[in-house]
KOLRO-573698 format. One record per atom (N, C-alpha, C, O, CB): atom name; x, y, z. Coordinates in pm, 1 decimal, decimal comma, padded with zeros to 6 digits. Glycine has a CB too. Layout:
BEGIN
+------+----------+----------+----------+
: name :       px :       py :       pz :
+------+----------+----------+----------+
:   CA :        X :        Y :        Z :
...
+------+----------+----------+----------+
//
This chain:
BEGIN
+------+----------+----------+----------+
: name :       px :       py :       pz :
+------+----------+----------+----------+
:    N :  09617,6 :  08684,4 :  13267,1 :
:   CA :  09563,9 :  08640,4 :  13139,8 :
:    C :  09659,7 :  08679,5 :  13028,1 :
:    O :  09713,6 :  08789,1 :  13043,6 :
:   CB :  09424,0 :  08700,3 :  13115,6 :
:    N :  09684,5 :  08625,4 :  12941,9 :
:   CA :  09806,4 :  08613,9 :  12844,3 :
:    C :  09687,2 :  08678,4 :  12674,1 :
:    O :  09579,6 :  08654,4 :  12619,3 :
:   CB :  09892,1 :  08383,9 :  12843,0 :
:    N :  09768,3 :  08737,6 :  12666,0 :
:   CA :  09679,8 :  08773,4 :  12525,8 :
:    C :  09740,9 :  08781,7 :  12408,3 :
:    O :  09843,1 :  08848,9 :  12421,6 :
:   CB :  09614,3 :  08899,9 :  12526,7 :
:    N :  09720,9 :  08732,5 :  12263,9 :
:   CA :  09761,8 :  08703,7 :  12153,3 :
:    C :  09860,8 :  08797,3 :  12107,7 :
:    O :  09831,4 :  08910,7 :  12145,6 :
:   CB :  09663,5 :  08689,7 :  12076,2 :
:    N :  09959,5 :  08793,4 :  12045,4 :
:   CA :  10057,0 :  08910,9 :  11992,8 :
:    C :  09978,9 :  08943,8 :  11874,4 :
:    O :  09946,6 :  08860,4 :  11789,9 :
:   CB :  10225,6 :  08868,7 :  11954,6 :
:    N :  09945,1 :  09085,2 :  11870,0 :
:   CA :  09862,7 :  09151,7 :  11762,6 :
:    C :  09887,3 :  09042,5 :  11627,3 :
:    O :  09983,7 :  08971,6 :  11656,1 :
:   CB :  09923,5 :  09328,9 :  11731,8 :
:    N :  09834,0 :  09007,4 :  11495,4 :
:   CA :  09808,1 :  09012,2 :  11364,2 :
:    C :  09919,4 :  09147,9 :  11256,0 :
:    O :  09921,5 :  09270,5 :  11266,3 :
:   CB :  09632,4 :  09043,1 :  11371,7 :
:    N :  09970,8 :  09086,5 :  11193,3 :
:   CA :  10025,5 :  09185,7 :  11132,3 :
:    C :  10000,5 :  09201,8 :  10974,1 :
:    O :  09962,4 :  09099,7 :  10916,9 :
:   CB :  10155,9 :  09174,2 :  11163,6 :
:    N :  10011,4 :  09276,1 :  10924,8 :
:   CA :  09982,0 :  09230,0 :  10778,6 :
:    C :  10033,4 :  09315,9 :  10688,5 :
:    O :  10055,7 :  09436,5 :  10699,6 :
:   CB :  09840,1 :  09216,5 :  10745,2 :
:    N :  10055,9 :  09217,0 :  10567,1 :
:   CA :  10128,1 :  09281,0 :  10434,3 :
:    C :  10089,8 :  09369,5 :  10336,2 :
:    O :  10050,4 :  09296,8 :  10245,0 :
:   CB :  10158,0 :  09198,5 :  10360,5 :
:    N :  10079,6 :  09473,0 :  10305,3 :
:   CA :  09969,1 :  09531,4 :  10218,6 :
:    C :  10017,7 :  09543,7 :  10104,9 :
:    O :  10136,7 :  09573,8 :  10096,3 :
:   CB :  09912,4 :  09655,7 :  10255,3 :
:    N :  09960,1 :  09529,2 :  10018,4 :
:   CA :  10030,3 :  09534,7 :  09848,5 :
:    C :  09947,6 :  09693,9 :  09797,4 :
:    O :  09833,8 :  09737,1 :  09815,6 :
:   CB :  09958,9 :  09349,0 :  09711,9 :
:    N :  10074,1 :  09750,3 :  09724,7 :
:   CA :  10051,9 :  09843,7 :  09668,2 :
:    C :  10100,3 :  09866,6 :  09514,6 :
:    O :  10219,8 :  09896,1 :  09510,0 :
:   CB :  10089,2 :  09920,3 :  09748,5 :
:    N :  10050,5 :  09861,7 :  09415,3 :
:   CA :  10059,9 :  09841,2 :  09304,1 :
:    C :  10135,1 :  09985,6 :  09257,1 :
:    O :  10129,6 :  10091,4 :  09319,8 :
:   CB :  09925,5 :  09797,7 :  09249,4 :
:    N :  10210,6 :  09960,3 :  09123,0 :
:   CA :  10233,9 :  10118,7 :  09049,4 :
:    C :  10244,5 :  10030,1 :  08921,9 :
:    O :  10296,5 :  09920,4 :  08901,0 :
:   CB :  10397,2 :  10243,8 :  09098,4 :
:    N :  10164,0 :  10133,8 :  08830,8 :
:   CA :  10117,9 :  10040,1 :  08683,7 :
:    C :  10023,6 :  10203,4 :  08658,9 :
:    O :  09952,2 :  10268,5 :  08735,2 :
:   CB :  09989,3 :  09824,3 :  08709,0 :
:    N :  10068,0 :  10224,5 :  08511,1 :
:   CA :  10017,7 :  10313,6 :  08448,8 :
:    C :  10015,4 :  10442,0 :  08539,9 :
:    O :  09918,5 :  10507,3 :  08578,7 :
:   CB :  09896,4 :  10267,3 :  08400,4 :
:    N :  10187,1 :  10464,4 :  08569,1 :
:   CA :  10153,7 :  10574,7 :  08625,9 :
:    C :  10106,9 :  10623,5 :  08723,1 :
:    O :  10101,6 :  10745,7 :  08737,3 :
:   CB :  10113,6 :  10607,6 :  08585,0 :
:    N :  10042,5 :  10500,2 :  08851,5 :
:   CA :  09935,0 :  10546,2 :  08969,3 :
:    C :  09995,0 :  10446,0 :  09026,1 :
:    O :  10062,8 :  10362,8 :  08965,8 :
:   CB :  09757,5 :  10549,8 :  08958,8 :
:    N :  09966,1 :  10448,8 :  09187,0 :
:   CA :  09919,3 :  10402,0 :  09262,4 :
:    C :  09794,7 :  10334,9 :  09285,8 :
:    O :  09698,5 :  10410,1 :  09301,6 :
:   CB :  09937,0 :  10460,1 :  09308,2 :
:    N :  09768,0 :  10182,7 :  09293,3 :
:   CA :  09652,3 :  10084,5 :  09376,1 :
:    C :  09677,9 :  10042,5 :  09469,6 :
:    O :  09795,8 :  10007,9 :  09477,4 :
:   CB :  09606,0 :  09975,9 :  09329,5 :
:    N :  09611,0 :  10024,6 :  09565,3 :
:   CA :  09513,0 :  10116,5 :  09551,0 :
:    C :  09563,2 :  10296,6 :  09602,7 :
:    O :  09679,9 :  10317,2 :  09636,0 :
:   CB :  09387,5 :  10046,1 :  09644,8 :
:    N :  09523,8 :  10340,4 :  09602,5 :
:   CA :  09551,3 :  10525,9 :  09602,1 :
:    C :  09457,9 :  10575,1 :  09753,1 :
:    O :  09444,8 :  10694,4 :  09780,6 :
:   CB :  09454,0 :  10628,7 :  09411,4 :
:    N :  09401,2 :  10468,7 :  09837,3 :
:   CA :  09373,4 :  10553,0 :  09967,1 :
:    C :  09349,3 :  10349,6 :  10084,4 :
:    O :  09277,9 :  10249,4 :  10079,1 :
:   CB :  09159,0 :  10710,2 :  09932,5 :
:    N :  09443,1 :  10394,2 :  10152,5 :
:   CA :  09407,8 :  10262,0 :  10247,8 :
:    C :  09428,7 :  10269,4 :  10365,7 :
:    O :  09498,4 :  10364,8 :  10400,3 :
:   CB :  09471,5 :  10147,1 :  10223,5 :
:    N :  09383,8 :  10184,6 :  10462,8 :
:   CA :  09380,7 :  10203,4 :  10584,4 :
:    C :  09460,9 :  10023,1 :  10634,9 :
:    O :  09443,5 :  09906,4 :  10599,6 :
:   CB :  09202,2 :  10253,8 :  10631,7 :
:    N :  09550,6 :  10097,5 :  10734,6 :
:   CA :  09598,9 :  10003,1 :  10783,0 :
:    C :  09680,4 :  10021,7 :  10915,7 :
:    O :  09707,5 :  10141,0 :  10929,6 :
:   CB :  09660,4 :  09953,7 :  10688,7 :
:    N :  09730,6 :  09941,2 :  11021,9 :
:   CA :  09754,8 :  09936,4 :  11164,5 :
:    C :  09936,4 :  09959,1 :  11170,7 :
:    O :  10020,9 :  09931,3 :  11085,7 :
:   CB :  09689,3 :  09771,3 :  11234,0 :
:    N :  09947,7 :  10006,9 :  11277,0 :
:   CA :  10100,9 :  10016,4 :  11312,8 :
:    C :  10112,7 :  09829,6 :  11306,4 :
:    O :  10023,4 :  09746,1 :  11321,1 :
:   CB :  10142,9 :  10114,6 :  11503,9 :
:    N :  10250,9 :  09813,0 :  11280,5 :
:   CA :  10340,9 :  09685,4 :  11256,7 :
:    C :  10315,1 :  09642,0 :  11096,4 :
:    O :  10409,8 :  09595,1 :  11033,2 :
:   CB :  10292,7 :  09548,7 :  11371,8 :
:    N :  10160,3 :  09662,3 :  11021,3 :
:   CA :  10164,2 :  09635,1 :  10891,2 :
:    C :  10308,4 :  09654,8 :  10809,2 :
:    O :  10406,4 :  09710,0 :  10859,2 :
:   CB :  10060,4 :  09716,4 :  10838,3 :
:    N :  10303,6 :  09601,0 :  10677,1 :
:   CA :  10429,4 :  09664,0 :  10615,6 :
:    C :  10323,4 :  09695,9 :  10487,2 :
:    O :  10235,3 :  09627,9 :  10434,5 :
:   CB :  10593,9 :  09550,6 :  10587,9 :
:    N :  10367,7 :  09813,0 :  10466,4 :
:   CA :  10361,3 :  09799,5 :  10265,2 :
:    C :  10444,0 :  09765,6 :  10202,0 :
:    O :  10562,1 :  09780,0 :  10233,5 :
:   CB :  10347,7 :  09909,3 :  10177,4 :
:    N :  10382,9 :  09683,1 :  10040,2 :
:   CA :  10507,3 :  09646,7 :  09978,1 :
:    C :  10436,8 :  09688,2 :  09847,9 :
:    O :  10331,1 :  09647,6 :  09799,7 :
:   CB :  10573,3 :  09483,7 :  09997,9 :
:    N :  10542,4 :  09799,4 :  09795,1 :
:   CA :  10547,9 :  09869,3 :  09671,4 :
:    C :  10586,3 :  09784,0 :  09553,4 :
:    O :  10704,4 :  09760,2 :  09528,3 :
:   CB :  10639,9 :  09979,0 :  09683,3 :
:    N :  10505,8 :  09746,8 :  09495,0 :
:   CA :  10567,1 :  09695,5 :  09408,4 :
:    C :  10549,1 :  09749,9 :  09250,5 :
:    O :  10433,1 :  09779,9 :  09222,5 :
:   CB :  10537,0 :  09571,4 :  09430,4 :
:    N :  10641,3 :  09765,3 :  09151,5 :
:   CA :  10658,7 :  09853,9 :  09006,8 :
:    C :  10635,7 :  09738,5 :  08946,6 :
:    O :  10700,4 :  09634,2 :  08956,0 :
:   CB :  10809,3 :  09941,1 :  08957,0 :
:    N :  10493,0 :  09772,7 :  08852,6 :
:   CA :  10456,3 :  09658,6 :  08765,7 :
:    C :  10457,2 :  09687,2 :  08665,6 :
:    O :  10442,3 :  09601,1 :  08578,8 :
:   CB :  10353,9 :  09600,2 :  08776,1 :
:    N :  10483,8 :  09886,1 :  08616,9 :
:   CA :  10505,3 :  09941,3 :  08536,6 :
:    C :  10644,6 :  09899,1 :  08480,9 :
:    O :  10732,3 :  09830,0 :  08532,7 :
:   CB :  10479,9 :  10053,7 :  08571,4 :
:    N :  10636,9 :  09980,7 :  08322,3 :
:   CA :  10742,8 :  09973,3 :  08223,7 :
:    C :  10811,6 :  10066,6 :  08257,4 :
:    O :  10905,6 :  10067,2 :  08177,8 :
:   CB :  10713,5 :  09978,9 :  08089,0 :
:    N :  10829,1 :  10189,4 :  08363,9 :
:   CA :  10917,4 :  10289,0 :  08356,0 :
:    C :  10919,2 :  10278,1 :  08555,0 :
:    O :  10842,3 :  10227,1 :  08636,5 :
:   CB :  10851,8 :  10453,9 :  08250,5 :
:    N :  11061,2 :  10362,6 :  08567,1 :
:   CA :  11089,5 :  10355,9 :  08725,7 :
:    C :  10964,2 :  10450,5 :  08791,1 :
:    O :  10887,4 :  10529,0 :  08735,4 :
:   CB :  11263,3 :  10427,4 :  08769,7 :
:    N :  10974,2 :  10418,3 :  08902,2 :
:   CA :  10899,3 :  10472,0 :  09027,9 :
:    C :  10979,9 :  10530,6 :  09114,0 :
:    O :  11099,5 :  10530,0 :  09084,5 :
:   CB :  10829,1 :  10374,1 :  09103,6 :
:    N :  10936,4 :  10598,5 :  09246,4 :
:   CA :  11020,4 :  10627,7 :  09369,3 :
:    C :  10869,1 :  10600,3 :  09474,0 :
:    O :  10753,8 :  10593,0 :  09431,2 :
:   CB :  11112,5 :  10818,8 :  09370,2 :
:    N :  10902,9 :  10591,8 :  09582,7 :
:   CA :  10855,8 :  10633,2 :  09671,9 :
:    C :  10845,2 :  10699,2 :  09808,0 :
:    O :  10880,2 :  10635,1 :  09907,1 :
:   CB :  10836,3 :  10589,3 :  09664,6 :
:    N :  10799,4 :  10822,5 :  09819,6 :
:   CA :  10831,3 :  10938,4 :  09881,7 :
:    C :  10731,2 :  10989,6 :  09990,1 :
:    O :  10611,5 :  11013,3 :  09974,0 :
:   CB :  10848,8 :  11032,8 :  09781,2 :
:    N :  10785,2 :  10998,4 :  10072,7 :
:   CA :  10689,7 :  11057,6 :  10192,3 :
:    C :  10749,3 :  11177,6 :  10253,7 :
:    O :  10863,1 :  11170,9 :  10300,0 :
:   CB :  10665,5 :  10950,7 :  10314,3 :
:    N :  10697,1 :  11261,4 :  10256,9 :
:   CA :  10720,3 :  11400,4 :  10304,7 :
:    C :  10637,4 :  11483,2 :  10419,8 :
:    O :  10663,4 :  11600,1 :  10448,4 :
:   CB :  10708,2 :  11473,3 :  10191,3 :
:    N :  10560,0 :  11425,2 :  10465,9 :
:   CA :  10488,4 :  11450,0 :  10578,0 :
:    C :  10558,2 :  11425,0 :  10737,7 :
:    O :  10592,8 :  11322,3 :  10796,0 :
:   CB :  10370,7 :  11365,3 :  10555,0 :
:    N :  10559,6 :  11523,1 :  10763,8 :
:   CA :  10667,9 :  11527,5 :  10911,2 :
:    C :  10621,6 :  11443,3 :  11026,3 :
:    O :  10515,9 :  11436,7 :  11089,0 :
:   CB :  10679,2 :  11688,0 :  10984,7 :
:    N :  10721,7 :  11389,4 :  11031,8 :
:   CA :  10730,4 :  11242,7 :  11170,8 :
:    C :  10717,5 :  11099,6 :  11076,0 :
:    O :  10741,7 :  10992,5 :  11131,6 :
:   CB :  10545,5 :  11242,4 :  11319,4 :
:    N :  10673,4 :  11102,1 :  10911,9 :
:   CA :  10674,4 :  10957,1 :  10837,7 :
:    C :  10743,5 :  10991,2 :  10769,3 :
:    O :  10758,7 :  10893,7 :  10695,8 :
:   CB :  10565,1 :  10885,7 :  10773,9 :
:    N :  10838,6 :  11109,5 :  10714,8 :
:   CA :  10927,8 :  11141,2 :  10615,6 :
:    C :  11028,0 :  10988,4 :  10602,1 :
:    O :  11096,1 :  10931,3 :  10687,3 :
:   CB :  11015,0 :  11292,7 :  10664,5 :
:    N :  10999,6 :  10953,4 :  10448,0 :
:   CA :  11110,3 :  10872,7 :  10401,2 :
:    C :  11125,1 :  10902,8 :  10263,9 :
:    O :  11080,3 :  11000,3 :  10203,7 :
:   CB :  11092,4 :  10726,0 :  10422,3 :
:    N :  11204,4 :  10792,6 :  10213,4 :
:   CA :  11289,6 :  10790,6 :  10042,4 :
:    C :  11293,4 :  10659,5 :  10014,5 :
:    O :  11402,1 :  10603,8 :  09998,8 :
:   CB :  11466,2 :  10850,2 :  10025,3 :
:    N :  11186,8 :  10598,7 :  10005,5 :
:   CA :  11276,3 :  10425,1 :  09931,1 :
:    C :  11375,5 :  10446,0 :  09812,9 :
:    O :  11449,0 :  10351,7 :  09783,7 :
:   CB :  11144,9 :  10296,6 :  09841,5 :
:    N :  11384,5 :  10582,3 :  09730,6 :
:   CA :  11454,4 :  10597,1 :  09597,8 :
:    C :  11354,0 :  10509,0 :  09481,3 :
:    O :  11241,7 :  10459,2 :  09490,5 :
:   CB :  11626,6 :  10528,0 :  09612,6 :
:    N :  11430,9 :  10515,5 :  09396,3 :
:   CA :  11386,1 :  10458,4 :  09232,8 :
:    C :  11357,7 :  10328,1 :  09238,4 :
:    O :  11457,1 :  10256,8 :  09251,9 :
:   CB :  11501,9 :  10467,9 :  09112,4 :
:    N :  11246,5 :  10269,2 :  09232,0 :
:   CA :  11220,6 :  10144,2 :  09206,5 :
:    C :  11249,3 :  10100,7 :  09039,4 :
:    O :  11265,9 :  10205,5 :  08977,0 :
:   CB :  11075,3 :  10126,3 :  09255,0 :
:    N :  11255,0 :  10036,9 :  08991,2 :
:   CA :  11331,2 :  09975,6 :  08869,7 :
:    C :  11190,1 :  09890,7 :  08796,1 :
:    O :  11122,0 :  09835,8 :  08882,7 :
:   CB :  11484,4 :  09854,1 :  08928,6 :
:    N :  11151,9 :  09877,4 :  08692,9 :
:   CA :  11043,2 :  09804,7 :  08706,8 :
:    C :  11070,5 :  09642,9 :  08762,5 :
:    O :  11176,2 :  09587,3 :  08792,4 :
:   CB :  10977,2 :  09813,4 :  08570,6 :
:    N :  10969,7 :  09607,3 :  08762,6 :
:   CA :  10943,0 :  09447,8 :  08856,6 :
:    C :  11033,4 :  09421,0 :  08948,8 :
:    O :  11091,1 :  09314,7 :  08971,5 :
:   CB :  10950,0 :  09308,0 :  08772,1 :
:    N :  11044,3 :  09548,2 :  09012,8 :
:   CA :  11100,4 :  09521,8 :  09134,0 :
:    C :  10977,5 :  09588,9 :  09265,1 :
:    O :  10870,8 :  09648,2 :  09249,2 :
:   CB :  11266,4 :  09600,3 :  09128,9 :
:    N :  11050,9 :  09546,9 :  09391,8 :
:   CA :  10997,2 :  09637,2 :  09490,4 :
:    C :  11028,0 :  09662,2 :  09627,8 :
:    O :  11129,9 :  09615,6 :  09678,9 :
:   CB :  10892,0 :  09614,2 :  09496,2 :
:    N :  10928,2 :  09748,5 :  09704,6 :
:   CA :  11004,9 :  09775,9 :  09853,7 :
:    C :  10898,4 :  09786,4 :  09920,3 :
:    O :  10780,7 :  09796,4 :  09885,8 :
:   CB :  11104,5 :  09907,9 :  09880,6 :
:    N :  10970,9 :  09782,0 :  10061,6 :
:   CA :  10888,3 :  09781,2 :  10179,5 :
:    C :  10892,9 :  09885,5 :  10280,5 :
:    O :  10996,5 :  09918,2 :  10338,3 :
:   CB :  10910,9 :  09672,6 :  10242,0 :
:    N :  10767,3 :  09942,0 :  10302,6 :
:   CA :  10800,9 :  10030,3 :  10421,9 :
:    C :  10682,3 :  09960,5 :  10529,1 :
:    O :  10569,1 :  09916,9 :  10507,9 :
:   CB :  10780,5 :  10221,6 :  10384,2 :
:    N :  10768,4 :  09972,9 :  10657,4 :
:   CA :  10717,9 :  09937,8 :  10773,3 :
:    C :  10610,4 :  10036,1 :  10842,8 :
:    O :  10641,7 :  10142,6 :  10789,5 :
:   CB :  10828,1 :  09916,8 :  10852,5 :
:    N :  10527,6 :  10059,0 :  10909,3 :
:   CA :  10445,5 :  10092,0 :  10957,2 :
:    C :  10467,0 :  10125,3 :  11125,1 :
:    O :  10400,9 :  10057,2 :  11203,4 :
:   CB :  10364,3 :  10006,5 :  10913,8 :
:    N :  10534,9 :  10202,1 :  11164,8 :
:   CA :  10564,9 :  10247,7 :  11294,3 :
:    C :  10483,0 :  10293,4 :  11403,2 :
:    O :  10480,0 :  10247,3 :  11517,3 :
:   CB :  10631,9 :  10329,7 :  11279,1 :
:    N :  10414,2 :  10393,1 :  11353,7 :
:   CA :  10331,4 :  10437,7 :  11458,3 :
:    C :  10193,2 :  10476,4 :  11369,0 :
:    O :  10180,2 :  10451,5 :  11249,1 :
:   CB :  10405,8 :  10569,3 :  11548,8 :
:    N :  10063,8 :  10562,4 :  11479,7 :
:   CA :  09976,4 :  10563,3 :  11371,7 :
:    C :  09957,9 :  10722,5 :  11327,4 :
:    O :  10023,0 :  10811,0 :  11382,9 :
:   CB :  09836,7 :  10488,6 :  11415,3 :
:    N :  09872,9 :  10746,3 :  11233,3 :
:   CA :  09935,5 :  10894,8 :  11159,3 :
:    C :  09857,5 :  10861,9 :  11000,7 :
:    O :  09825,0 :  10750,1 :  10960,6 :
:   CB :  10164,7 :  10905,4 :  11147,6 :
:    N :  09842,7 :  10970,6 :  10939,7 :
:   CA :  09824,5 :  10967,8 :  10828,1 :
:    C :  09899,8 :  11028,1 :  10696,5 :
:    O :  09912,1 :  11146,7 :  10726,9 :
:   CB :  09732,2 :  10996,6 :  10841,1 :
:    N :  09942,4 :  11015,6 :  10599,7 :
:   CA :  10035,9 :  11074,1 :  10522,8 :
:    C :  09998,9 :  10993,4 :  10424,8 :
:    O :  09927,6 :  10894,4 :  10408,6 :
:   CB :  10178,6 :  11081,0 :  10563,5 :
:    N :  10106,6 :  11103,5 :  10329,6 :
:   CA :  10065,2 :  11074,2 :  10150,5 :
:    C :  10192,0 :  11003,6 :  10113,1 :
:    O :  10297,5 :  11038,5 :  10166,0 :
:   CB :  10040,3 :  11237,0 :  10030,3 :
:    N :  10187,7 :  10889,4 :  10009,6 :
:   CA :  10283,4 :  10887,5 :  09985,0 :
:    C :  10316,6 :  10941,4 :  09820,2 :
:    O :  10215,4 :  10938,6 :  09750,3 :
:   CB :  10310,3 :  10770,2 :  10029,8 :
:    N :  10425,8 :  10983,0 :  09758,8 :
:   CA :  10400,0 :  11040,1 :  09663,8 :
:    C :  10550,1 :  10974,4 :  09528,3 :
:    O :  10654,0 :  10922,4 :  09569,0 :
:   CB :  10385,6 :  11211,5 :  09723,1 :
:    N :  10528,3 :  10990,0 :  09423,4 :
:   CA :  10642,9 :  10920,8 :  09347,9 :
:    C :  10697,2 :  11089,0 :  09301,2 :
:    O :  10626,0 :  11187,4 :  09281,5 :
:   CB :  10585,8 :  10783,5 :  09196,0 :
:    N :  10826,1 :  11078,8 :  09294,4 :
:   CA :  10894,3 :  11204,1 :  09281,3 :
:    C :  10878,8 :  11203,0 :  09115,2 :
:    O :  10791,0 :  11274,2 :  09066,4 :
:   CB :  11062,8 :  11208,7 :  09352,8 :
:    N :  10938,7 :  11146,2 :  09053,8 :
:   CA :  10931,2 :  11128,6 :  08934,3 :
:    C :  10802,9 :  11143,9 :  08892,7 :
:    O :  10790,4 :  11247,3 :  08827,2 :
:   CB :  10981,3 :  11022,8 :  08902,8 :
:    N :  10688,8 :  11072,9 :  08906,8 :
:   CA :  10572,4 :  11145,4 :  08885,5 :
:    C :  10480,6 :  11198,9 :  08938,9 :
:    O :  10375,0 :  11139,1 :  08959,5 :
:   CB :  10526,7 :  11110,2 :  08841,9 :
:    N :  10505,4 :  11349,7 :  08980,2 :
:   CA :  10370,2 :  11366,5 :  09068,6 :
:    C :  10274,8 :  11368,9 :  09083,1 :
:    O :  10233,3 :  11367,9 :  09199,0 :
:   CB :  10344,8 :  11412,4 :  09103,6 :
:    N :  10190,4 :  11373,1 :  08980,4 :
:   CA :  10034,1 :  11325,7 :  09011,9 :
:    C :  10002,5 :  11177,5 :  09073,9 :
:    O :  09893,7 :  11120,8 :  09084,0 :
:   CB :  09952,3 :  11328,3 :  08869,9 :
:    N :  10133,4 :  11133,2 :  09112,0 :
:   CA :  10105,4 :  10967,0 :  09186,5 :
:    C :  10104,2 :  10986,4 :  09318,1 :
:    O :  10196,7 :  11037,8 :  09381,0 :
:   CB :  10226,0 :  10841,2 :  09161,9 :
:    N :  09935,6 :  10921,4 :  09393,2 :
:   CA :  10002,5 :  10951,1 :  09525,6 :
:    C :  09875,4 :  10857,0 :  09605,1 :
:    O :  09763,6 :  10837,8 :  09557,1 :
:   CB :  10022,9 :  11147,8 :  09572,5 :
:    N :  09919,3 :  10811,6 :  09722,3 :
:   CA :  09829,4 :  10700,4 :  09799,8 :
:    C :  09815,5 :  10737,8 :  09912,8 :
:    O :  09923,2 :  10723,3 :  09970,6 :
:   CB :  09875,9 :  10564,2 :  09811,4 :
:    N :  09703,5 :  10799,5 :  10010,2 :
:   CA :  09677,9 :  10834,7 :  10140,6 :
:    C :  09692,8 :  10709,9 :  10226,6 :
:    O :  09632,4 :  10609,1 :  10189,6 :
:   CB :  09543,0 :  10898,1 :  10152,6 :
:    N :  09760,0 :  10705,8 :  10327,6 :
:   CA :  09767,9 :  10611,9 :  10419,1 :
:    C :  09711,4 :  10661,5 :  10549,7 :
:    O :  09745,1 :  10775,1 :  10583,3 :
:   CB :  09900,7 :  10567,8 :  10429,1 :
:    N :  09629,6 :  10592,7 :  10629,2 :
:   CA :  09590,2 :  10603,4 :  10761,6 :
:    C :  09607,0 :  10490,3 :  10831,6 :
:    O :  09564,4 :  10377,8 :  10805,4 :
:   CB :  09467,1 :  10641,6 :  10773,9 :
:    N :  09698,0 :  10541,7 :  10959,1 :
:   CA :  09756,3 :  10371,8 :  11013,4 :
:    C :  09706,2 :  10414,4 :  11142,5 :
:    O :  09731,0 :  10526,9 :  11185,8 :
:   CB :  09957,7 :  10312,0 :  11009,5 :
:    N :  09644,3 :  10338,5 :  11199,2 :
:   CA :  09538,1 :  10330,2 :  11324,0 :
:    C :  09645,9 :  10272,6 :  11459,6 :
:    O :  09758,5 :  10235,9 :  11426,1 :
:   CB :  09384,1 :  10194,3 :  11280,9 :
:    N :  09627,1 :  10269,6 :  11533,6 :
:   CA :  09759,0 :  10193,6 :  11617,2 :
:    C :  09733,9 :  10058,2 :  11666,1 :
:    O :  09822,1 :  09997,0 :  11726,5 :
:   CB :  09803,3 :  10273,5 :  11753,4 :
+------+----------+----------+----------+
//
C-alpha cells in the first residue's frame, strides 16, 4: 500500500512593534517558518536551545527568512537585539 508524502507547511511569523506573532505555535518536522520584519527597525533571529541552535542574523525591515523545521523538539526563538522578543515553538514529528 503506497501512502501520501506527508503535507508540509509554511508558517508565517510576524515582527512588528517589537514582538513576535504569533509568540507560541505548534507545528510538524518539514514545516518551514518564515520570519518576516514588518517593523521600522532590524530584527535577528536567534535560537539558543541545544540541538535547534541557529542565527538567521539581522533582518532589515521588509525583508525576511526561513528556518526549516528538522526534527521535533521545542525551543524559543529569541531576537538578540531585542530581548523581550520571543516565540515558543513545538514541532511534533
Amino acid at each position: 500500500m503506497l501512502t501520501a508524502p506527508a503535507q508540509t507547511a509554511e508558517i508565517e511569523v510576524r515582527m512588528a512593534g517589537s514582538a513576535y506573532a504569533p509568540d507560541n505555535l505548534a507545528a510538524k518536522v518539514g514545516d518551514v517558518l518564515r520570519f518576516h520584519n514588518d517593523d521600522a527597525v532590524g530584527h535577528n533571529v536567534f535560537v539558543a536551545n541545544r540541538g535547534f541552535a541557529v542565527d538567521l542574523g539581522k533582518q532589515d525591515p521588509g525583508t525576511s527568512a526561513e528556518l526549516p523545521l528538522g526534527k521535533p523538539g521545542r525551543f524559543e526563538v529569541e531576537c538578540v537585539i531585542h530581548p523581550r522578543m520571543g516565540v515558543v515553538v513545538e514541532v511534533s514529528p
